[in-house]
N, C-alpha and C positions, 0 to 999 in steps of 0.2 A: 580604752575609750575611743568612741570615734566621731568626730566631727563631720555631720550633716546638711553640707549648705541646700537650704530648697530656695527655689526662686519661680512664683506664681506672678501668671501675666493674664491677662484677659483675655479669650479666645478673639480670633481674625473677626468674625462675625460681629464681636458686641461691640458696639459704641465707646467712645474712651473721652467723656467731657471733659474731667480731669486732663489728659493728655492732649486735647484740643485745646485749652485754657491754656498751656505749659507751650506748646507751638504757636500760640497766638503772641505771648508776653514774648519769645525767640524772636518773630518777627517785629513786633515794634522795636526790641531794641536793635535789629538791622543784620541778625542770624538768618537771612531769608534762603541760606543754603539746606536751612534744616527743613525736612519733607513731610517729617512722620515722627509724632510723640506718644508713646504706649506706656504708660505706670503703672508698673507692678509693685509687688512684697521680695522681699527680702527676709530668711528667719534663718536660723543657726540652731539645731540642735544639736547637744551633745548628749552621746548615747551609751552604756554600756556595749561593750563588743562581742554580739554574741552570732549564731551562724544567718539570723533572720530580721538581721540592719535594715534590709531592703524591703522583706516585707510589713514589717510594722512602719517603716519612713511610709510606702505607702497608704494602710491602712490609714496612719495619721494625717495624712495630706486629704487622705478621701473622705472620711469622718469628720475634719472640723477642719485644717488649716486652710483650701481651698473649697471657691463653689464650684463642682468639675462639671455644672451646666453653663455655668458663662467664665471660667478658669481654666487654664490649662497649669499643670504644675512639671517641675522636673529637678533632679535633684545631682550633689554628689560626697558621697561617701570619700572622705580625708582618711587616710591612713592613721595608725594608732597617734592618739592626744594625749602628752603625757602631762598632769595635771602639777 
């Protein structure tokens, strides 16, 4: 088995209110070193181990986990998961 960390962030270009919201509350409570807040996804799959991990992780990221018009995604493949 092998463990698939992917982690999806919003491209540079789009907007991130969420992550303005999140830097707004940082500075009231007096965090004003913090510059820049960008919220992403976090997902974990666990995979059979077979020679094409890589490309089905990204089939699946392009097909439904991310939107690859305003998402960028990237991943990595964990060594055998002994269950």
């Amino acid at each position: 088995m092998k463990k698939v960390k992917v982690y999806i962030t919003l491209k540079e270009s789009v907007l991130d209110p969420q992550g303005q919201a999140v830097m707004q509350s940082l500075h009231n409570m007096d965090y004003k070193d913090v510059k820049d807040v960008r919220i992403g996804k976090y997902i974990e799959l666990l995979m059979e181990d077979s020679a094409d991990v890589a490309e089905q992780v990204d089939t699946v990221c392009d097909k439904l986990l991310a939107n690859t018009v305003i998402e960028n995604y990237r991943y990595e493949i964990e060594e055998e998961v002994h269950s």
